[in-house]
C-alpha positions as CSV (number, residue, x, y, z in Angstrom):
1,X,-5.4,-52.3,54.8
2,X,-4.3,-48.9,56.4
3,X,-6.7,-45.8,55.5
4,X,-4.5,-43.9,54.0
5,X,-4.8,-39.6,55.2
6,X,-3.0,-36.9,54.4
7,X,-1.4,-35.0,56.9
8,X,-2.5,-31.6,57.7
9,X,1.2,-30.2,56.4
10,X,0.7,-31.7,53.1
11,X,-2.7,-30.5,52.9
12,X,-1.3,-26.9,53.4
13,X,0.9,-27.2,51.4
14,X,-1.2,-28.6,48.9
15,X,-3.6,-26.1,49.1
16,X,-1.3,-23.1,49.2
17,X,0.0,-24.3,45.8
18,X,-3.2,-24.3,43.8
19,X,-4.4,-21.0,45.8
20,X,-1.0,-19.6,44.4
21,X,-2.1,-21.4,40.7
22,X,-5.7,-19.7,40.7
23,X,-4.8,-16.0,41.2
24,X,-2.1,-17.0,38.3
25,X,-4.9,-17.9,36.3
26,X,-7.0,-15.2,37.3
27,X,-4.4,-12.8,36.2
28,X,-3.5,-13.8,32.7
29,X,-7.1,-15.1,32.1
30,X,-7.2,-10.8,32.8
31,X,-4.7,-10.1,30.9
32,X,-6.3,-12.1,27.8
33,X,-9.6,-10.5,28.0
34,X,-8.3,-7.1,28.2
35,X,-6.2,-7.5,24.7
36,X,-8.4,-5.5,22.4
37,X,-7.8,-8.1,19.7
38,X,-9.5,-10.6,22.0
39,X,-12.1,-8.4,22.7
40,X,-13.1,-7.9,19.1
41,X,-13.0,-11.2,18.3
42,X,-15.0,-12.8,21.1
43,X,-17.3,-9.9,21.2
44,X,-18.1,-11.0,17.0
45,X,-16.0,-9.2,15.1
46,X,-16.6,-11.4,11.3
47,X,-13.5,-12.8,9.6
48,X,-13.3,-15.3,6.7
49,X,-11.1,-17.9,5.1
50,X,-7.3,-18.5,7.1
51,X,-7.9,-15.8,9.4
52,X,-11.7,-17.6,10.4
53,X,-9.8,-21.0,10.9
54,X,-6.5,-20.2,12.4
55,X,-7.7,-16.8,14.3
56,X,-11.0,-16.6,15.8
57,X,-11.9,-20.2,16.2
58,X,-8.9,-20.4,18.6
59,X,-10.2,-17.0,20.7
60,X,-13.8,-18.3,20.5
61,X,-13.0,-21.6,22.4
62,X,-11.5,-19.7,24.5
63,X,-14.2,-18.2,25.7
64,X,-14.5,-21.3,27.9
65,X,-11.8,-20.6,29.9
66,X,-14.0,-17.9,32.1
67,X,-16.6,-21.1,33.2
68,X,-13.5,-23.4,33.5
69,X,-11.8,-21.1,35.8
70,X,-15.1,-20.6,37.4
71,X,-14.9,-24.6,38.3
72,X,-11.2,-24.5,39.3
73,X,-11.2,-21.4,41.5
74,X,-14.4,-22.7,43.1
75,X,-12.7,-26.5,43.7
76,X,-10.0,-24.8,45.7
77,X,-12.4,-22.2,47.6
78,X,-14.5,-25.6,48.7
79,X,-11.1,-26.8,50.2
80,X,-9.8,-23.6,51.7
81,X,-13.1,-24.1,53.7
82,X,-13.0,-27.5,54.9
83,X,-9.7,-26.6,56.0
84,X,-10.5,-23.5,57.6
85,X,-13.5,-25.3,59.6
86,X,-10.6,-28.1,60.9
87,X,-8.9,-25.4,62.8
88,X,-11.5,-25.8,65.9
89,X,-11.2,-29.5,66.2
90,X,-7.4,-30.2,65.5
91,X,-5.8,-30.9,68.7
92,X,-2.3,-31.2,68.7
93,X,-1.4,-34.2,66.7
94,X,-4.7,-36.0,67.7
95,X,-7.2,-36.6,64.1
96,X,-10.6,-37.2,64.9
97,X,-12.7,-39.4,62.3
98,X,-14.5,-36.2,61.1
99,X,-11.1,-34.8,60.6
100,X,-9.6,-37.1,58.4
101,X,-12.9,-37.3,56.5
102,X,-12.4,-33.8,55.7
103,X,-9.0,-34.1,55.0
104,X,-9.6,-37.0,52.5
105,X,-12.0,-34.7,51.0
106,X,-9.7,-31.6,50.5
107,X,-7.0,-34.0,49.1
108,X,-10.1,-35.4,46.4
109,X,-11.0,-32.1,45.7
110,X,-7.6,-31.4,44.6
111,X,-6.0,-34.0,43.4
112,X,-8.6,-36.5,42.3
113,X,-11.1,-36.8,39.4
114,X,-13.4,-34.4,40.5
115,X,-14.7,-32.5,38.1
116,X,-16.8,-33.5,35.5
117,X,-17.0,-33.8,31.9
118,X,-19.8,-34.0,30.0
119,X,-20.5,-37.4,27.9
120,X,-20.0,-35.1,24.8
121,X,-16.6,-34.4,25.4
122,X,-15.8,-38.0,26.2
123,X,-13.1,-39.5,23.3
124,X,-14.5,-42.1,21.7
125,X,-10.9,-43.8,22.4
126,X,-11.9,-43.7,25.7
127,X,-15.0,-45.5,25.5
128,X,-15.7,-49.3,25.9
129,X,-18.6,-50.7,23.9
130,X,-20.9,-51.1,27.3
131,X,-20.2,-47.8,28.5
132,X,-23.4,-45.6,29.0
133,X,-23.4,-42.5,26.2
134,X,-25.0,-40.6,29.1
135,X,-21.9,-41.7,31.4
136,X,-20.4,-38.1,32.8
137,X,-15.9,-38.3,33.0
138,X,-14.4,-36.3,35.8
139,X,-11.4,-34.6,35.7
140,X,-8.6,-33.4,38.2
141,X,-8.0,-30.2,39.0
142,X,-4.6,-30.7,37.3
143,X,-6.2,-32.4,33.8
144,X,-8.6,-29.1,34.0
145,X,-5.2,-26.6,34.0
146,X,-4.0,-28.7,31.1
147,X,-7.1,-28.1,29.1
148,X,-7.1,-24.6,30.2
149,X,-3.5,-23.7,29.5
150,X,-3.9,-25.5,26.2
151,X,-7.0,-23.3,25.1
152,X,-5.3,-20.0,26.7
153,X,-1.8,-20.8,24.8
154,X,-3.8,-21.1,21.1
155,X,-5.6,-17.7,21.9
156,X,-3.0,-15.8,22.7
157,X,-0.7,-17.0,20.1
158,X,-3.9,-15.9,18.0
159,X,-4.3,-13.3,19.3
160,X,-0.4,-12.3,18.9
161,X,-0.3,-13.7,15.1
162,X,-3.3,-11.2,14.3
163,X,-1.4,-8.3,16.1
164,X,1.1,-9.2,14.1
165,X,-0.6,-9.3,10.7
166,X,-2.2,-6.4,11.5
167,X,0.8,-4.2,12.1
168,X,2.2,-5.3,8.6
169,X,-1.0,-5.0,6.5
170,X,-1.8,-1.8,8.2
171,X,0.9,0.7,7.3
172,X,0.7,-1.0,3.9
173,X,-3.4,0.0,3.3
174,X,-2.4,3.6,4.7
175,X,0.4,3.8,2.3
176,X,-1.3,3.0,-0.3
177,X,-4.2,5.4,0.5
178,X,-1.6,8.3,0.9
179,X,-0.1,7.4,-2.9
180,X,-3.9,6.8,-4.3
181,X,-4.3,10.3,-2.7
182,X,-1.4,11.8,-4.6
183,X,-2.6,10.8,-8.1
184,X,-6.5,12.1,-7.6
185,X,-4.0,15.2,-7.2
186,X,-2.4,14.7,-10.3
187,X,-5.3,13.4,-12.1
188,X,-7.3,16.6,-11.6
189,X,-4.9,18.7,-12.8
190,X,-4.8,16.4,-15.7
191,X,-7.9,15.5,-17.9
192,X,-11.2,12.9,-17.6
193,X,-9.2,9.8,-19.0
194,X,-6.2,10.0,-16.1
195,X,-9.2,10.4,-13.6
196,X,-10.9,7.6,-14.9
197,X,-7.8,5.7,-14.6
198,X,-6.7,6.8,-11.1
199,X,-11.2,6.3,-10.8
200,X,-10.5,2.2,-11.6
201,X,-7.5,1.8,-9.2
202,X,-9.7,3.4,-6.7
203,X,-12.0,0.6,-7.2
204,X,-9.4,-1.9,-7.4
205,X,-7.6,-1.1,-4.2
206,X,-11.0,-0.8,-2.6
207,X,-11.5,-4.6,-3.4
208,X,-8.0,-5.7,-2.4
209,X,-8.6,-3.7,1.0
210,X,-11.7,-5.4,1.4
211,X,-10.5,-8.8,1.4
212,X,-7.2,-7.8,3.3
213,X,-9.9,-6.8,6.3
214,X,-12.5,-9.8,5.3
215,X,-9.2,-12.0,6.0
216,X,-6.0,-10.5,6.9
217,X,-4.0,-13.8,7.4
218,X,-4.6,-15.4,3.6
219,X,-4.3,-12.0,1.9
220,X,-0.7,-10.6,4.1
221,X,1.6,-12.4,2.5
222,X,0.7,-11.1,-1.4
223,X,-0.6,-8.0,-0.2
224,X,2.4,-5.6,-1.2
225,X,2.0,-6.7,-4.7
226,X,-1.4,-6.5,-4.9
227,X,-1.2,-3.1,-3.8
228,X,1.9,-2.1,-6.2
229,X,1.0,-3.3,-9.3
230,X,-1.9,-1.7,-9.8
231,X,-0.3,1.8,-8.3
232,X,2.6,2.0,-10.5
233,X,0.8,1.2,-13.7
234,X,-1.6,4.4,-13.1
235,X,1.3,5.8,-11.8
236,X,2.8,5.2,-15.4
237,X,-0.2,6.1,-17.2
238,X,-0.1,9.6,-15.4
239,X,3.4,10.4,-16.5
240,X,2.7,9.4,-19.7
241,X,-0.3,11.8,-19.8
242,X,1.7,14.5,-18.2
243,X,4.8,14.2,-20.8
244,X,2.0,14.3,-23.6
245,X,0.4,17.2,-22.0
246,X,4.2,18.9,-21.6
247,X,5.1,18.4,-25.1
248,X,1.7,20.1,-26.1
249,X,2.5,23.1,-24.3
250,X,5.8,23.2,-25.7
251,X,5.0,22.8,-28.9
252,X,2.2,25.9,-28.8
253,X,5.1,27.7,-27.0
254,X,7.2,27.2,-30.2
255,X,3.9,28.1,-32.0
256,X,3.8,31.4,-30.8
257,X,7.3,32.4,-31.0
258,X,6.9,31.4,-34.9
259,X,3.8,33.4,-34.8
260,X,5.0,36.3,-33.2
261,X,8.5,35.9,-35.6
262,X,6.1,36.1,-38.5
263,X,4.1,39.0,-37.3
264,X,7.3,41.0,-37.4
265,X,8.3,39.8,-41.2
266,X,7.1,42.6,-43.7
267,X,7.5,40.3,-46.7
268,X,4.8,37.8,-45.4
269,X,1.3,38.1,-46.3
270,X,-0.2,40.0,-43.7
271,X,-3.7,38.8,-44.1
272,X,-2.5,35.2,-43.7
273,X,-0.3,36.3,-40.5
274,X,-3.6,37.6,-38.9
275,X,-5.6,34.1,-39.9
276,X,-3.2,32.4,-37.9
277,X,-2.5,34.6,-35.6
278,X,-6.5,34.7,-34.7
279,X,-6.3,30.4,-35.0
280,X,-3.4,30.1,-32.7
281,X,-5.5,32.1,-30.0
282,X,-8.4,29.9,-30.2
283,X,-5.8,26.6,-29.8
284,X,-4.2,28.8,-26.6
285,X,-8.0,29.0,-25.3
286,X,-8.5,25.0,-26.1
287,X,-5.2,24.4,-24.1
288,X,-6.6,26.7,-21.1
289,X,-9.9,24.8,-20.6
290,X,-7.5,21.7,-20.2
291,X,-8.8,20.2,-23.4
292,X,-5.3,18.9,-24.4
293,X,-6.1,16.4,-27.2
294,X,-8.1,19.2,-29.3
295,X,-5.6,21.4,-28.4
296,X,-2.9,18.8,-30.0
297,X,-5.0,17.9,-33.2
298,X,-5.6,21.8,-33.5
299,X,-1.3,22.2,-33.0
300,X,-1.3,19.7,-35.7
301,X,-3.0,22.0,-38.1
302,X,-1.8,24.9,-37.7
303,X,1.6,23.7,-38.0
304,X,1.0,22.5,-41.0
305,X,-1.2,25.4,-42.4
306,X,2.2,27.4,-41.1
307,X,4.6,25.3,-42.9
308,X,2.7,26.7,-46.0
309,X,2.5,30.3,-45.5
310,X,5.9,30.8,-43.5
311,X,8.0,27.8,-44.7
312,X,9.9,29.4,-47.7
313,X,10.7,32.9,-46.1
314,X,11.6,30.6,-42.7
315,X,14.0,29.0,-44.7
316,X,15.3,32.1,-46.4
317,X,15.7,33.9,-43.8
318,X,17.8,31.1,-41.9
319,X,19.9,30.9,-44.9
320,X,20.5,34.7,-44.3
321,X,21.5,34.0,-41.0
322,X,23.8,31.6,-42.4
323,X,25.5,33.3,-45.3
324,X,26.0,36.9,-42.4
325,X,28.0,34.5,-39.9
326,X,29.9,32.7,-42.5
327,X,30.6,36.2,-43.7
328,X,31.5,37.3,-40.5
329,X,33.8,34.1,-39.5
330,X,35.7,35.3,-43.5
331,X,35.8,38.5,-42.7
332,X,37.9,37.4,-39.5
333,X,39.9,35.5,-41.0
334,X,41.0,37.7,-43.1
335,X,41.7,40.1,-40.2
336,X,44.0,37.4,-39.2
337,X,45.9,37.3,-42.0
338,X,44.0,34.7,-45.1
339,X,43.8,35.8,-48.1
340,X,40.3,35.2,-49.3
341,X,40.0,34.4,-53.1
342,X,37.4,36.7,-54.7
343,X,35.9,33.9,-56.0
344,X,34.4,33.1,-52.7
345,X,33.7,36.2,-51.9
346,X,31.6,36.2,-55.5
347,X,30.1,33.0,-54.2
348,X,28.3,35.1,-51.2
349,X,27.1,37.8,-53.0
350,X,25.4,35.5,-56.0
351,X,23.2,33.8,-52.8
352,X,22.7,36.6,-50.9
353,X,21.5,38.2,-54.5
354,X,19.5,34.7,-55.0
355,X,17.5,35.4,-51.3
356,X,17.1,38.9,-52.1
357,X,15.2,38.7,-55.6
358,X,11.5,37.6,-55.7
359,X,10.7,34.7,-55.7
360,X,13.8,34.2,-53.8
361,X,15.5,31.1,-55.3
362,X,16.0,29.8,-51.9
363,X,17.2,26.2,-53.2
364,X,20.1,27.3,-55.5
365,X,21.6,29.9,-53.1
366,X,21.4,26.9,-50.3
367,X,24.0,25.0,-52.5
368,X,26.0,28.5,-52.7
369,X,26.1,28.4,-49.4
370,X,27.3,25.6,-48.3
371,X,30.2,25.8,-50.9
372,X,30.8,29.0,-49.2
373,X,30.8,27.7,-46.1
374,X,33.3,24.9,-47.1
375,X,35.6,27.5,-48.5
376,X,35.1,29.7,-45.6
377,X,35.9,26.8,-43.0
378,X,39.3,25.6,-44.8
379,X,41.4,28.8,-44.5
């Protein structure tokens, strides 16, 4: 049988190929350990649940790849210099038995089971019954790139995914920070129960940021929501403050124009004018300090103190109002041409006379005057 040896062309050619395959290597191993994500991860950056599983176990065994390449770029060094030390024997097509040992040897070195494996890593569907558990495989240069590529493909698609994750969850967490921001705003200018609402979202979106960072990957998908929901319900509970503490300043507003109305009115008691006068001050100064409830409770009682001491010449005095612009709406048509029975005209003087006496009989000229007005509107 013929001892098969490789020419030196093939050998070349051979070897210029996996010299070409190493500095491949070399540069996207490079290009690997530079993406900060891998850095992180490798370097021990904690993660739990999907992200542990499907993120850094991949970029952990990757960390292989640097001793791996080791092995492969030394393999084809080892043959670049057996080849290199045949340039001072090789005659012109003449292979001395030295020579085509070494040329045996730079073709085993790169294409034959060369490397090995530890017995750990053997499959135990590649083991026979009688085969020795301390028994070392060896792999090809070839069979070591597949393993490599394999390892390098699943840590940068992890490393890729994270990115990924990360530039969706991210811009989510700061949005949410800038909105949380907006209602500690609000919630100042508020009172302690909307900042011990906008207090327990703090705390809630704290959590739900700590487990988006703890593990990105099983929290991305639901994290929107979990962010939303509990923002728009303080956001709710804020408006509803704000529309609370809006309709207590609108109501003391209307408080103090009544007030102020009443001051005015001579036929009011002035004694009980100044009382609530002096009360509606002390609700104003509630209202200032930002105490809105006491301030509401307080509204509530002075209203209804009000209602009592103002109520009947409130209402006598609007039926004045009344009874002059009904007169005054007669009084034009009459310009125009009516003829205006005197009995109307008698029913206007008997309420205005009603509202005039005292005790005004505020009641009976009401029903005056809206016969008047019905008389008034039909010409």
């Amino acid at each position: 049988m013929l001892d098969s040896v490789p020419t030196i062309e093939a050998v070349d050619q051979e070897l210029q190929r996996w010299e070409a395959q190493v500095a491949r290597v070399k540069a996207n191993l490079d290009l690997l350990e530079e993406a900060p994500t891998y850095a992180l991860i490798s370097g021990g950056l904690k993660f739990s649940g999907r992200t542990q599983q499907e993120i850094v176990v991949p970029i952990l065994a990757a960390r292989d790849l640097a001793d791996q390449y080791a092995i492969l770029a030394g393999q084809v060094a080892k043959a670049r210099l057996l080849r290199d030390s045949l340039r001072r024997f090789l005659h012109s097509d003449k292979l001395l038995p030295p020579n085509r040992d070494a040329l045996r040897e730079i073709d085993r070195l790169l294409n034959q089971p060369c490397v090995p494996l530890p017995a750990a890593q053997v499959a135990l569907a590649q083991r026979n019954l009688l085969d020795d558990p301390t028994r070392q495989s060896h792999l090809s240069l070839s069979q070591l790139v597949e393993i490599m590529a394999s390892a390098f493909g699943a840590a940068r698609d992890s490393v890729t995914r994270y990115d990924a994750v990360m530039a969706e969850l991210s811009p989510l967490l700061k949005a949410a920070e800038q909105r949380l921001g907006v209602y500690v705003e609000r919630a100042a200018a508020l009172d302690a129960s909307a900042q011990a609402d906008v207090n327990r979202v703090r705390a809630a979106l704290a959590d739900v940021k700590r487990r988006a960072l703890d593990d990105p990957v099983g929290v991305v998908d639901g994290l929107e929501r979990a962010l939303d929901e509990p923002l728009r319900g303080v956001e709710a509970r804020l408006e509803a403050i704000e529309q609370q503490h809006a309709s207590v300043r609108d109501e003391l507003t209307r408080a103090r124009v009544r007030q102020e109305r009443a001051s005015r009115n001579r036929e009011l008691d002035p004694a009980q004018v100044a009382d609530l006068g002096e009360w509606l001050v002390g609700i104003s100064r509630t209202l200032e300090a930002g105490q809105y409830a006491p301030a509401n409770i307080g509204l509530q009682h002075w209203t209804a103190a009000a209602d009592l001491a103002y109520g009947a010449e409130e209402r006598r005095r609007e039926q004045l109002d009344l009874l002059k612009a009904l007169r005054a709406m007669a009084q034009r048509r009459r310009e125009r041409g009516a003829s205006i029975d005197a009995a109307i005209d008698g029913l206007a003087l008997e309420a205005e006379s009603l509202m005039r006496q005292r005790p005004a009989d505020v009641e009976r000229a009401r029903r005056l005057i809206e016969q008047y007005q019905r008389a008034v509107t039909s010409l």
